[in-house]
N, C-alpha and C positions, 0 to 999 in steps of 0.2 A: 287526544290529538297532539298535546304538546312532547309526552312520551314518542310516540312513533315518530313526531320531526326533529328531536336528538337521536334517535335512535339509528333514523336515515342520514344526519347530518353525519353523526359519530364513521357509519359505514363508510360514507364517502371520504370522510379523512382518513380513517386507516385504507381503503384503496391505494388514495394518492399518495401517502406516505411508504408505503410497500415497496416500490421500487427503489427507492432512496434509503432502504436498509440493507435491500440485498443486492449489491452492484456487481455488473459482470466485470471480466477480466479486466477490459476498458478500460471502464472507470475506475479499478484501481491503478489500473497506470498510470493514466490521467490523473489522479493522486499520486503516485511515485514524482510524476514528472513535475508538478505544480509545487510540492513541496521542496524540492532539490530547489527548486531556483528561488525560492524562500531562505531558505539552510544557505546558500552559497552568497545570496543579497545582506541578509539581515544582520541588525550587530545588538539589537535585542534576546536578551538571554532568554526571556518566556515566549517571545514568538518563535526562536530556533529550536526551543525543548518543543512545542505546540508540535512543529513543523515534522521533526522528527517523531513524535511520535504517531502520526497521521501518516507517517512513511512505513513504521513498522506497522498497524494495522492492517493500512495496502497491502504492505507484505504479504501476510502472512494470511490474512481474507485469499491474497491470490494464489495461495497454493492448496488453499479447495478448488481450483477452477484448473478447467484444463484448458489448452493454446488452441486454437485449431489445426497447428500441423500435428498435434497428438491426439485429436480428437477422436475414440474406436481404439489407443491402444489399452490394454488393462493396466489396472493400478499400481502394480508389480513389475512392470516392464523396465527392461532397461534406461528407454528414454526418457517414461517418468520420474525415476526414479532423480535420473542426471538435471532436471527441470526442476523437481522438488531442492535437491541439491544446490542447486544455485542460486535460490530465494532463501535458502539458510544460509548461503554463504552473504545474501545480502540483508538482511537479516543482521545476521553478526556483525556485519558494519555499522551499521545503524544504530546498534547498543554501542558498538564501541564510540562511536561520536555522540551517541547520547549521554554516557556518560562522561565526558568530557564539556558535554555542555552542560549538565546539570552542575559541575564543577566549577563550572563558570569560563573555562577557558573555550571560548569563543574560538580562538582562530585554531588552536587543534584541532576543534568540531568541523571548520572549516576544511584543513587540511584531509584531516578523516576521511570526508564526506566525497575529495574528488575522486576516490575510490567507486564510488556507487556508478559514476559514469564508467568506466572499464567495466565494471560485472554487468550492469543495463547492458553495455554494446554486445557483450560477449551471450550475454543470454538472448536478445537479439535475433543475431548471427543462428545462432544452436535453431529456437522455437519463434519465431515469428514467418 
């Protein structure tokens, strides 16, 4: 008895826990966007390296997902491809402010970082 009620217990947490692994495009936004305003507030060096790196995660989780204005096209297609594109180009930001903050220099990180607002608008614009 006491086996099958760990057993049943155990299944019900891995359920609950299942969607909180694999998050849709969303909620990685939703992490893009919660983390930028972390990175742009904080003057804490381990919460801004945290923050950024929770940014590239999101990132890069989000380009296994497709937007729904490209949803049906193939993985090869032009649009994908320009989509995929410009989650490397932010991406790339992200390193470059992350290494800047692991550097310790906070307001470069800063500076860096208001970069990520132009490519968010610009990506946007294209796929939302």
């Amino acid at each position: 008895m006491r086996k099958l009620l760990i057993a049943m217990l155990s299944s019900a947490l891995l359920c609950a826990a299942t969607p909180l692994l694999a998050q849709d495009l969303e909620g990685d936004m939703d992490v893009l966007k919660g983390a930028l305003r972390t990175v742009q507030k904080t003057d804490d060096k381990a919460e801004m390296v945290r923050a950024l790196s929770d940014m590239r995660t999101a990132a890069s989780d989000a380009k296994t997902r497709t937007p729904d204005k490209l949803e049906g096209q193939p993985a090869d297609s032009a649009q994908v491809k320009d989509y995929h594109a410009e989650l490397d180009k932010l991406i790339g930001q992200i390193d470059d402010s992350l290494k800047l903050a692991n550097a310790g220099d906070l307001a470069g990180a800063k500076e860096q970082a208001k970069q990520f607002a132009a490519t968010r608008d610009e990506g946007h614009k294209k796929f939302r």
